[in-house]
C-alpha positions as CSV (number, residue, x, y, z in Angstrom):
1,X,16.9,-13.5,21.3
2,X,13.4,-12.5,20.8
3,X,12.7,-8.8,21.7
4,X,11.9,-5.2,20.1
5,X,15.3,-3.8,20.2
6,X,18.2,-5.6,19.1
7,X,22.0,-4.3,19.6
8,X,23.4,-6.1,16.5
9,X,27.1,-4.5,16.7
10,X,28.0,-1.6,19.7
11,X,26.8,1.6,18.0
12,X,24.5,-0.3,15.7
13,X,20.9,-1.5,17.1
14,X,17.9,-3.4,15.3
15,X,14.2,-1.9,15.8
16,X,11.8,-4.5,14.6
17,X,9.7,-1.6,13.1
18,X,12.0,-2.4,10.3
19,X,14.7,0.8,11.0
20,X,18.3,0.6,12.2
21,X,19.5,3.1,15.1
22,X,22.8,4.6,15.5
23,X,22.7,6.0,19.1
24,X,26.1,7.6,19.1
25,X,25.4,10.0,16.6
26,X,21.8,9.7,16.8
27,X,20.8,8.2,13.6
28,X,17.7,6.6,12.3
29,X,18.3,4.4,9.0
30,X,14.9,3.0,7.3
31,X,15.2,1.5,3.7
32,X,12.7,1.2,0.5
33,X,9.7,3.2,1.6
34,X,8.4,3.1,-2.4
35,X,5.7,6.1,-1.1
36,X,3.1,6.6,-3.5
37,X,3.0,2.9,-4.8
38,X,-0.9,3.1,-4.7
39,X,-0.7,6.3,-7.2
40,X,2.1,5.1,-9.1
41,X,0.0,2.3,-10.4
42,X,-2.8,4.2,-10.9
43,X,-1.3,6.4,-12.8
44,X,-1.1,3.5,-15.0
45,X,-4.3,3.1,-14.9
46,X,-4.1,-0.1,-12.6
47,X,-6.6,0.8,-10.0
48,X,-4.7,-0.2,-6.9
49,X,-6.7,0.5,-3.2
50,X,-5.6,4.0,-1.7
51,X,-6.0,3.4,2.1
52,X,-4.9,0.3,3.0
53,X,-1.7,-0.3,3.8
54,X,-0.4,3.3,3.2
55,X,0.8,3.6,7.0
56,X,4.2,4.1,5.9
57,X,4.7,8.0,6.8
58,X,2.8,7.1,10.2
59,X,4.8,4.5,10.9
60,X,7.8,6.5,10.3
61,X,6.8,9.1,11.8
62,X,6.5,7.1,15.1
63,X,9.9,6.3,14.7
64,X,11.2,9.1,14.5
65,X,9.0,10.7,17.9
66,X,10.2,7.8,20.1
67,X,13.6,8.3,18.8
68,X,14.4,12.5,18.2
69,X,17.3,11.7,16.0
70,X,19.4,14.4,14.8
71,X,19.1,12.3,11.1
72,X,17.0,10.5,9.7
73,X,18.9,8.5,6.7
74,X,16.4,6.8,3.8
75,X,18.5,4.1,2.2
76,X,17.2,4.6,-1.5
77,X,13.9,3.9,-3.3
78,X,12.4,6.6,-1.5
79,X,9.4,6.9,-4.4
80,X,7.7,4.1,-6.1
81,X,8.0,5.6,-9.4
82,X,8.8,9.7,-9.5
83,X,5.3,10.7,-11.4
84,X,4.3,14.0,-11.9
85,X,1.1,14.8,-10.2
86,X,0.0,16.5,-6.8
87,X,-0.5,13.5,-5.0
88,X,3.0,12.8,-4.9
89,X,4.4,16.4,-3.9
90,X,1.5,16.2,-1.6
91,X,3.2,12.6,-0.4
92,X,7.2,14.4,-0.7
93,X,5.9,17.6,1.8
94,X,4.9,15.0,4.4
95,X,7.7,13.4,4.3
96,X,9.8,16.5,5.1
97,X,7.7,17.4,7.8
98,X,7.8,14.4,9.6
99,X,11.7,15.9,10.1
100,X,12.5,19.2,8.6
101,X,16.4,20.0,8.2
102,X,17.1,16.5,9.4
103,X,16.5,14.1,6.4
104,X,19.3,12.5,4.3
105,X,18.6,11.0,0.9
106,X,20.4,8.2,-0.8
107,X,18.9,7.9,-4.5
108,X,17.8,4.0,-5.2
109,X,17.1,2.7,-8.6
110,X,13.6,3.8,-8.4
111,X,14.0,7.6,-7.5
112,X,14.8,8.6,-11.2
113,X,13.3,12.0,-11.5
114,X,12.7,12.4,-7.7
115,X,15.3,15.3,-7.9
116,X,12.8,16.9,-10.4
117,X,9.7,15.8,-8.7
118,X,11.2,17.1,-4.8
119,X,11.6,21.0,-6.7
120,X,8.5,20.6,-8.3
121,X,7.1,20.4,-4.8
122,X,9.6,22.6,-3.0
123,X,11.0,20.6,-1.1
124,X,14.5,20.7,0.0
125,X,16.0,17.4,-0.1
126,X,19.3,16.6,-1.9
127,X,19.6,13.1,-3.1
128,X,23.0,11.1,-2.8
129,X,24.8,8.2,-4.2
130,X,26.1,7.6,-0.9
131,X,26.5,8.9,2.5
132,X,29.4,8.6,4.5
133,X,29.2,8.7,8.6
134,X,31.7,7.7,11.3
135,X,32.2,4.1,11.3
136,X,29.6,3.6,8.8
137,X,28.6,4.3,5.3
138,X,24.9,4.4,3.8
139,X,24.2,3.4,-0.2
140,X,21.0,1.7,-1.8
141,X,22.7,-1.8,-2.7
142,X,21.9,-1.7,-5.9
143,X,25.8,-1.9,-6.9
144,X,26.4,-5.0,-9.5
145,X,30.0,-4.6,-10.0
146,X,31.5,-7.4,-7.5
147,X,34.7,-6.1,-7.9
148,X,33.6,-2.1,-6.9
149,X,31.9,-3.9,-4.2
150,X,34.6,-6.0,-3.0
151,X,36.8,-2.8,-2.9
152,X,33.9,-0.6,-1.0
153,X,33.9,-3.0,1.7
154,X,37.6,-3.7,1.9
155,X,38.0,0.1,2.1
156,X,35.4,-0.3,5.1
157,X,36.0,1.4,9.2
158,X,33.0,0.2,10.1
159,X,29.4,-0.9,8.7
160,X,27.6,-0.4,5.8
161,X,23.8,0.1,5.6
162,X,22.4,-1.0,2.3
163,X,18.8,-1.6,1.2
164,X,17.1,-2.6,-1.9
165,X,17.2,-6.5,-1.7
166,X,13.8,-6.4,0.5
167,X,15.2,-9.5,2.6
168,X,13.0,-11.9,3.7
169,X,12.9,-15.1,5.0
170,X,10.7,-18.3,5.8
171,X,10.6,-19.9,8.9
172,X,8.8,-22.9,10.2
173,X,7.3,-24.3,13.4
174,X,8.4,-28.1,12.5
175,X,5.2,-28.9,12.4
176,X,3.0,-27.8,9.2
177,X,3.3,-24.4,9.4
178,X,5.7,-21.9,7.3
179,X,5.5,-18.1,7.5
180,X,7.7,-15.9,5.4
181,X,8.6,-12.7,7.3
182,X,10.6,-9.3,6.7
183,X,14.6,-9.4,7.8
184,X,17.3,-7.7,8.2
185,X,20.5,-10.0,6.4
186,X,24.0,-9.7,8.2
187,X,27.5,-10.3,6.1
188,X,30.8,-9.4,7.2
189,X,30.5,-5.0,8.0
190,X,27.2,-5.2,5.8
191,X,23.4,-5.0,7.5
192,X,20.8,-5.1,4.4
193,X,17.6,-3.8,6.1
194,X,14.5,-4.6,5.3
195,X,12.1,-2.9,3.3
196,X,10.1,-0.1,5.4
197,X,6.9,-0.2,2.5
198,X,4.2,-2.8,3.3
199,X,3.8,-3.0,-0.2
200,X,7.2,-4.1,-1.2
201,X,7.7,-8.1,-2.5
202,X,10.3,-9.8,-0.3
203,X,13.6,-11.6,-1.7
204,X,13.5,-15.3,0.2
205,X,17.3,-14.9,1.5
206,X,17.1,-18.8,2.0
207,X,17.1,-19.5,-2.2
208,X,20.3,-17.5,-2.1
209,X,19.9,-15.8,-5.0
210,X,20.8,-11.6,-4.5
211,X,20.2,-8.6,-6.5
212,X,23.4,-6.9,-4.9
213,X,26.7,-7.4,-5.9
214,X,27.2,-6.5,-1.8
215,X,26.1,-9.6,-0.8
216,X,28.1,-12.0,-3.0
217,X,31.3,-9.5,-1.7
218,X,30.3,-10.3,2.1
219,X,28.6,-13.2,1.9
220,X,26.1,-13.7,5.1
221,X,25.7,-15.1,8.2
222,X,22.8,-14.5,9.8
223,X,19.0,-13.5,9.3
224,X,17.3,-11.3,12.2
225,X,13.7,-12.2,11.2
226,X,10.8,-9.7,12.5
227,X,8.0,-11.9,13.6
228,X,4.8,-11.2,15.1
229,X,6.9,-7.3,15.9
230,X,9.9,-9.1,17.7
231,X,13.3,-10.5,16.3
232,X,14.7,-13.3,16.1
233,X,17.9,-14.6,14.8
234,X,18.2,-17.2,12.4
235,X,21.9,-18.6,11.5
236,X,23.0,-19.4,7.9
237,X,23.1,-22.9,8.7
238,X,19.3,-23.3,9.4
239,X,18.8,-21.6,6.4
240,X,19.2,-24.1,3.8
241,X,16.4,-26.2,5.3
């Protein structure tokens, strides 16, 4: 399997612009978009570069013209860091143009204060702890309880869509050369997409070692790499090596 478009599951297909796609009811899932991570940090007074790499409202928002969905779900960590500042209302009103009325919001770990920051700007966006569709259910992934996870997913008609764990995963020609690439990680009814921000670090899936409780609850079986804009899958046994 190498290609753009990937049906994982019927009703759920992989876009290797890093965004899931629900076709039945016409839902667009993207993950860990951290906007304003430039501005964030230099708020700190780290004085990180402004222009490159800040595609990620473009990129999105070719997503969502080749698509039309009727939602548009973000998966948590929306914001970087929820500073106070024009640049970031400036960043939260483009966002909700890109598709007005048809957002939906799941807070991540890092979009504490984002429900201050989104009236601050006026914008209409209500933020979530989870989002419940048809055959599939949308959180962050940030859960640490195995035993609340163990019970979300046994309680499960369907899939859920988690982010937060920024997948990723190194593959090699066999040869000399490694490159490590975004994925999205499969378990049993769980897809963990992979982080939408160029900026975000990557977890290596093949050390094992996850920051959701999710993942030790459905424990997974395969990698869909994105390499060189294509997937391809990778099975758990090869990824060990």
């Amino acid at each position: 399997m190498s290609s753009i478009r990937f049906e994982l599951a019927p009703g759920l297909v992989l876009d290797a612009r890093r965004a899931a796609w629900l076709p039945e009811s016409r839902t667009l899932a993207v993950a860990d978009l951290h906007l304003g991570y430039a501005w964030a940090h230099r708020a700190r007074g780290q004085l990180m570069p402004l222009a490159p790499g800040e595609d990620t409202l473009a990129r999105l928002g070719e997503l969502i013209g080749d698509y039309e969905p009727r939602e548009v779900v973000l998966l948590g960590d929306i914001v970087h860091e929820a500073v106070a500042g024009s640049e970031l209302a400036s960043i939260l009103r483009c966002l909700a143009g890109l598709a007005p009325g048809r957002i939906a919001a799941v807070a991540g770990n890092h979009d504490r204060a984002l429900a201050r920051r989104l009236e601050e700007a006026g914008v209409a966006l209500d933020l979530h702890e989870a989002l419940a569709r048809p055959g599939f259910r949308f959180e962050h992934g940030d859960a640490r309880d195995p035993a609340a996870a163990r019970e979300v997913l046994a309680g499960l008609d369907g899939w859920l869509l988690i982010g937060h764990e920024h997948p990723v995963v190194s593959i090699s020609d066999g040869v000399a050369r490694r490159v490590r690439v975004p994925c999205f990680l499969v378990g049993r009814g769980l897809l963990v997409l992979p982080a939408f921000s160029p900026w975000a670090a990557g977890q290596d899936i093949r050390r094992g070692e996850f920051l959701s409780a999710y993942l030790d609850a459905a424990a997974p079986e395969k990698a869909v790499a994105i390499l060189a804009g294509r997937l391809l899958a990778v099975p758990m046994r090869r990824l060990s090596s």
